[in-house]
C-alpha positions as CSV (number, residue, x, y, z in Angstrom):
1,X,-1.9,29.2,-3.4
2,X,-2.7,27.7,-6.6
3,X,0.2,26.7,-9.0
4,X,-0.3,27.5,-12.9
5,X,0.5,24.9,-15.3
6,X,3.8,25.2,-17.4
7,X,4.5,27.1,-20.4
8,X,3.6,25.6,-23.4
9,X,7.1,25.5,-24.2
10,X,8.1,23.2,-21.5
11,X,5.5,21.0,-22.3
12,X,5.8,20.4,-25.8
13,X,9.7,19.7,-24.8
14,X,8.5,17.1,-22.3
15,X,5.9,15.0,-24.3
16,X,9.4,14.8,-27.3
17,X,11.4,13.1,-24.4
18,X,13.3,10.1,-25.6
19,X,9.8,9.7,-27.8
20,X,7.7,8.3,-24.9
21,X,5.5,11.5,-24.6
22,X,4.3,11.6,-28.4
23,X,0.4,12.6,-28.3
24,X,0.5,14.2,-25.0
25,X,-1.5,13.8,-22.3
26,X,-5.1,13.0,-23.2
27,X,-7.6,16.6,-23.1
28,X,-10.3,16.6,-20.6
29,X,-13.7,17.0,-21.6
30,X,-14.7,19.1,-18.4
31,X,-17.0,18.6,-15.7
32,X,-20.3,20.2,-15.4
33,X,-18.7,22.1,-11.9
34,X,-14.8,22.4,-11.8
35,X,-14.0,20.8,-8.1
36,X,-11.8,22.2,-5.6
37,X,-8.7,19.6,-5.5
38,X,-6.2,20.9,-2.3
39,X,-2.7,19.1,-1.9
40,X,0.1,19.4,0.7
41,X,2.9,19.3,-1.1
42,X,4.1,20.8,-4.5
43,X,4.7,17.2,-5.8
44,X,1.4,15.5,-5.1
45,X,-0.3,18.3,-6.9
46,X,2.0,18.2,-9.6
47,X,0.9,14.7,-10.2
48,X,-2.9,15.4,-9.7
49,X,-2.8,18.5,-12.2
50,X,-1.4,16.2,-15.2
51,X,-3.2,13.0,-14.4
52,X,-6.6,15.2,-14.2
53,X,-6.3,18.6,-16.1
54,X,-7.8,20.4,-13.2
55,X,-5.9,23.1,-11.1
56,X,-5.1,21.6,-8.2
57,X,-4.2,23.9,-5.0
58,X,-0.3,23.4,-3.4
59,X,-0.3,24.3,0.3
60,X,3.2,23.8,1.2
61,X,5.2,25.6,-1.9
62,X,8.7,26.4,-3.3
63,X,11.3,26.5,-0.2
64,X,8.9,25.3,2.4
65,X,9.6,22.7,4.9
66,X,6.6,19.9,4.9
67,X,8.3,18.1,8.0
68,X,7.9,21.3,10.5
69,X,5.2,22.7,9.0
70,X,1.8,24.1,10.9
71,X,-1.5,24.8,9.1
72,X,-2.0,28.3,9.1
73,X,-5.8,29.6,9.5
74,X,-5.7,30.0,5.6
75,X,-4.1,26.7,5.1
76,X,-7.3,25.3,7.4
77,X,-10.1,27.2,5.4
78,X,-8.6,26.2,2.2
79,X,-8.6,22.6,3.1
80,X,-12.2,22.8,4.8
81,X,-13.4,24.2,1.4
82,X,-11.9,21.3,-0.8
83,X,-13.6,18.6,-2.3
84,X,-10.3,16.5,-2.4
85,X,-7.4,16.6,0.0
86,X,-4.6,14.9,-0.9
87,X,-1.5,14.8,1.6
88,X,1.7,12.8,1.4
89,X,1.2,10.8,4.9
90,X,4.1,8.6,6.4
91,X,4.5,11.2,8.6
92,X,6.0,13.5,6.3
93,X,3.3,16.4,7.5
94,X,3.4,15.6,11.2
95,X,1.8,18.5,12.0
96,X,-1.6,17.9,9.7
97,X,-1.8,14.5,10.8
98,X,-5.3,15.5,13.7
99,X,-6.5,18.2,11.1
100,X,-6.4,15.1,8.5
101,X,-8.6,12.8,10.5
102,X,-11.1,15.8,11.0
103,X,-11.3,16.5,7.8
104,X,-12.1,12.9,6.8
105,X,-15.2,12.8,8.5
106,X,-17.1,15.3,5.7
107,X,-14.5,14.9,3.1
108,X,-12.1,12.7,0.4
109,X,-9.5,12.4,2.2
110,X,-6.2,10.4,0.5
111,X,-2.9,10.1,2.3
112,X,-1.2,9.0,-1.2
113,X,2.0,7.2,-0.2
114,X,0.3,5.0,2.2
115,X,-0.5,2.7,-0.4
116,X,2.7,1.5,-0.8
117,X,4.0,-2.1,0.6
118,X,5.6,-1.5,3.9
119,X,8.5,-3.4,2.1
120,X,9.6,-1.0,-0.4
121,X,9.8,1.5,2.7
122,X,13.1,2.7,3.7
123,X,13.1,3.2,7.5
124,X,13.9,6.5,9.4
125,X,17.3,5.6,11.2
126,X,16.5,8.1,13.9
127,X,13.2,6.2,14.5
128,X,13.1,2.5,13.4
129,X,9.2,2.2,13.4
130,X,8.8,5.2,11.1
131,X,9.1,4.8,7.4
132,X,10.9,7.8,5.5
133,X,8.6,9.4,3.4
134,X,10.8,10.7,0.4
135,X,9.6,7.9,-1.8
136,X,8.6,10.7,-4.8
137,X,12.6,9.9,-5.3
138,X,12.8,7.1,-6.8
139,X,10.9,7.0,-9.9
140,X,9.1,3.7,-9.7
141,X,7.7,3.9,-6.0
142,X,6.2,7.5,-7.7
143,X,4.7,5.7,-10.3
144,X,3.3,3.3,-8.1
145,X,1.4,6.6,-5.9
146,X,0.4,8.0,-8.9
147,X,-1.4,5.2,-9.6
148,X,-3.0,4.1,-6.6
149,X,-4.4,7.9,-6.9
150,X,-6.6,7.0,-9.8
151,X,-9.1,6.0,-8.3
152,X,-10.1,8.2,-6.2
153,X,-9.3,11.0,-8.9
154,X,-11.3,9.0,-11.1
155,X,-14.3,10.3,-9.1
156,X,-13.3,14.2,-9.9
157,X,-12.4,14.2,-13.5
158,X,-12.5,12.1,-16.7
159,X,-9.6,10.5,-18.5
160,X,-7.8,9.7,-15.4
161,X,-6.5,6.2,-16.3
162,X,-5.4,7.0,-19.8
163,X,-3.7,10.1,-17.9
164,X,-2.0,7.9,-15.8
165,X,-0.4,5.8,-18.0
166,X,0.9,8.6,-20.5
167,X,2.0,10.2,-16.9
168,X,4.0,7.4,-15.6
169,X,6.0,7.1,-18.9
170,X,7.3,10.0,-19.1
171,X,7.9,9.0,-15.2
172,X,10.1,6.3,-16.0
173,X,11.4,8.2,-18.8
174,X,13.4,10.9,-17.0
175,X,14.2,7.9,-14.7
176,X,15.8,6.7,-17.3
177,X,17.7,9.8,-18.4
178,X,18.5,10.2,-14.3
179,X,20.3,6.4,-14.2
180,X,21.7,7.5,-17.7
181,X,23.8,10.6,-16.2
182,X,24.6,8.9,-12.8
183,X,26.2,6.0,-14.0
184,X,28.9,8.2,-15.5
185,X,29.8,9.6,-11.7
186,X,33.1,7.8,-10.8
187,X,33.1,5.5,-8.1
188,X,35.3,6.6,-5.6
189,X,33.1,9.7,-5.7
190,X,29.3,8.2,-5.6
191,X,28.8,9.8,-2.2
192,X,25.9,12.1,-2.5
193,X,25.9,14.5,1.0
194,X,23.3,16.4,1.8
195,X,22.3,18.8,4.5
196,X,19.1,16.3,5.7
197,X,18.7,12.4,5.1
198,X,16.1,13.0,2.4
199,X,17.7,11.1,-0.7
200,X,18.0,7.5,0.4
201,X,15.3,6.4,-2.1
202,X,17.5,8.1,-4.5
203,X,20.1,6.6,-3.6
204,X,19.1,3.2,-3.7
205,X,17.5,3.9,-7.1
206,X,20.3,5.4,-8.8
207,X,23.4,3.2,-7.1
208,X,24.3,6.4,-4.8
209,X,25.7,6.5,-1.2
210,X,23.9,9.1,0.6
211,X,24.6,10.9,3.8
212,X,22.7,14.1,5.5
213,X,24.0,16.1,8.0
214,X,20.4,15.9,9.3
215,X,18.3,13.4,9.8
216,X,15.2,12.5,7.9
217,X,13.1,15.1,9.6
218,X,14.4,18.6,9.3
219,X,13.7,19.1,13.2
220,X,16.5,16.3,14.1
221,X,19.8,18.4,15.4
222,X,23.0,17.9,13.6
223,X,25.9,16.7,16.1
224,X,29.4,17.4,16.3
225,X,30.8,14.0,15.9
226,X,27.7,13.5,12.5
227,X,29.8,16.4,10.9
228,X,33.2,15.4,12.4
229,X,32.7,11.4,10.8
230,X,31.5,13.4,7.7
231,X,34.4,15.6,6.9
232,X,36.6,12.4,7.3
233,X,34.7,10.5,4.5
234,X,34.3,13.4,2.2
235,X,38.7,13.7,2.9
236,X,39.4,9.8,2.9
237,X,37.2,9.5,-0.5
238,X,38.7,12.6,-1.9
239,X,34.9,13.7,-2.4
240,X,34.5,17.2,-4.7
241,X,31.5,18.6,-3.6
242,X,28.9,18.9,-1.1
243,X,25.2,19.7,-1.6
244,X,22.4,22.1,-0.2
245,X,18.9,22.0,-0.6
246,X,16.0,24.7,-1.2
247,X,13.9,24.3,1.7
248,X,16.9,23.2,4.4
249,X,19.8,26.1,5.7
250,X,23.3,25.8,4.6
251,X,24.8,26.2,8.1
252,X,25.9,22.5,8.4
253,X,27.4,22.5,5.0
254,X,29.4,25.2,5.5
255,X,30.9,23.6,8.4
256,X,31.7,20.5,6.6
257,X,33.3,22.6,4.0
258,X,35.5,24.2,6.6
259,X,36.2,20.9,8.2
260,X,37.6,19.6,5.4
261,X,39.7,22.2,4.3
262,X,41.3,21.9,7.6
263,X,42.4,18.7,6.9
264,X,44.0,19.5,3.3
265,X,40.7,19.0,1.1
266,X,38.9,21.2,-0.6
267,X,35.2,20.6,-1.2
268,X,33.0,22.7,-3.3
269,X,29.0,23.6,-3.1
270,X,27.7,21.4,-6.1
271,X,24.9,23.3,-6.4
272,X,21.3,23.5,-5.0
273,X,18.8,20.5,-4.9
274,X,15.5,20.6,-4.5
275,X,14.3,17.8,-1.2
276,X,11.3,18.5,0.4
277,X,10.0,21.1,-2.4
278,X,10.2,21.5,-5.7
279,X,11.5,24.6,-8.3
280,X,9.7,28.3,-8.3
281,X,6.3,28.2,-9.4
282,X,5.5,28.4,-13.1
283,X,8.7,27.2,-13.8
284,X,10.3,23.8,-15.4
285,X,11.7,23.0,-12.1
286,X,8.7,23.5,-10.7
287,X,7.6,20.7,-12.2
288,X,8.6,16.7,-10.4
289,X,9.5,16.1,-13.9
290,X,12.2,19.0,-13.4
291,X,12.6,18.6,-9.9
292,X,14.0,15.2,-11.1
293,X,16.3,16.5,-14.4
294,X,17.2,19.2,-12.1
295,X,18.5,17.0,-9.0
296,X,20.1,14.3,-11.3
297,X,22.3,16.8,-13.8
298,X,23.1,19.0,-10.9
299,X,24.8,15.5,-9.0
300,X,26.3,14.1,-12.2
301,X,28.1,17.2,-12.9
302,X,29.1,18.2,-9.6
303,X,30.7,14.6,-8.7
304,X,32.7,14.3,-11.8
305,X,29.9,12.6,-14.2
306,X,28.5,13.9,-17.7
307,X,25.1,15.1,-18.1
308,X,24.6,18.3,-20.5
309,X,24.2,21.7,-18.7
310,X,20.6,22.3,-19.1
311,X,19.6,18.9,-18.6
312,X,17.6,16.0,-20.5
313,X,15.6,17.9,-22.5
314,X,18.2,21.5,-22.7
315,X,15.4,23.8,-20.7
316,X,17.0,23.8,-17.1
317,X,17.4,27.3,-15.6
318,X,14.8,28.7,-18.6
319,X,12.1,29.4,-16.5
320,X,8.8,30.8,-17.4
């Protein structure tokens, strides 16, 4: 289902941020047909929208699960019809991976996070020859997708280059805002847990510990001595809160929760993040741009830091 573009309201705040945006994006002078552009995931075609002022289709949206995902017959039809697919790759979608290869036979076909250096990959602790694939959390390894994108979006739209540039600063501007507000979290309580292993890029980006209950794939099982050795760290480090995530159930959380208060501390629900998928469509945080504020206020404030309520640029939680 196709994704509208944000209010104008949300954009004009974004293209003020910490004076990086100033002139906007560049317009598009349209093509003489208007191509069908089909992503997986709700970031990728967040990315492709801005860097090529086309609609862009999202299969997997808002509180989805890429990881355990299966095309549906409309997910299949949609994809046979584009004249882009993008798709995350890494084995992030490990159930479109054969319907991928198919489809590259009579179609652009770009797994977009391939193109990164194996050696900027974290690896997937479960399965040591399989990188994790939530590199769209740390702001520079989603600058460098975004731009090994442009070429082959280059082919669909004008502009794209001058796009992508414009993009990526405001990229690494609300990178900037992200380190800003998470260098204020005290550091006996930097210890980000989750209920899956999606936020080690975070992590690493921001000076965070991270811990999931699950493992990097939501279909990983989590075990009674992961949340036993959990509850003791968030006791021993006196940790306040405890985070669940959009597209992943709160089950283990709760038990950590209880766990802990069993042993004399009490740990709170910092709030929601947003992991696999991004914010409700149409809205700020449905946006990577908000995705991003949203995730990085929500953790400052929860873990003792400073970052204002509403976020870098005051529009969190305004949707529409």
């Amino acid at each position: 289902m196709e994704q509208p573009r944000q209010g104008s309201r949300h954009m004009l705040a974004r293209r003020s941020f910490l004076g990086l945006m100033a002139g906007g994006f560049l317009p598009s002078a349209p093509f003489a047909a208007t191509p069908s552009i089909v992503a997986t995931t709700g970031m990728i075609a967040d990315a492709a929208r801005e860097m090529t002022g086309l609609p862009v289709t999202a299969l997997i949206g808002p509180g989805m699960d890429p990881h355990g995902h299966r095309p549906t017959r409309s997910d299949i039809l949609t994809l046979s019809r584009a004249d882009l697919v993008l798709w995350h790759g890494l084995n992030l979608e490990a159930q479109f991976a054969t319907l991928m290869a198919g489809l590259s036979q009579k179609t652009t076909v770009l797994a977009v996070a391939e193109a990164l250096p194996a050696d900027l990959l974290l690896s997937d602790p479960d399965y040591p020859d399989r990188p994790d694939p939530h590199v769209w959390f740390d702001p520079v390894l989603w600058s460098q997708v975004t731009q090994a994108m442009e070429p082959t979006l280059a082919d669909f739209a004008p502009d794209v280059a001058a796009k992508g540039v414009a993009y990526r600063e405001s990229v690494g501007a609300i990178g900037f805002y992200a380190k800003k507000v998470l260098d204020t979290i005290p550091a006996e309580s930097r210890l980000l847990v989750t209920a899956h292993d999606a936020f080690s890029y975070f992590g690493r980006a921001f000076g965070l510990e991270v811990a999931g209950v699950q493992g990097i794939s939501t279909d990983s099982e989590a075990g009674l001595s992961r949340i036993a050795a959990l509850v003791d760290l968030l006791v021993n480090r006196r940790v306040p809160a405890v985070f669940v995530e959009s597209s992943v159930s709160d089950r283990a959380l709760r038990a950590l929760i209880e766990g802990a208060a069993a042993k004399g501390h009490a740990v709170r629900i910092g709030g929601e993040l947003f992991s696999d998928a991004m914010g409700p469509e149409g809205s700020y945080e449905g946006t990577w741009f908000g995705m991003m504020d949203h995730n990085a206020t929500t953790i400052a404030r929860a873990l003792g830091g400073n970052a204002p309520e509403r976020g870098a640029l005051g529009v969190l939680g305004m949707n529409g």
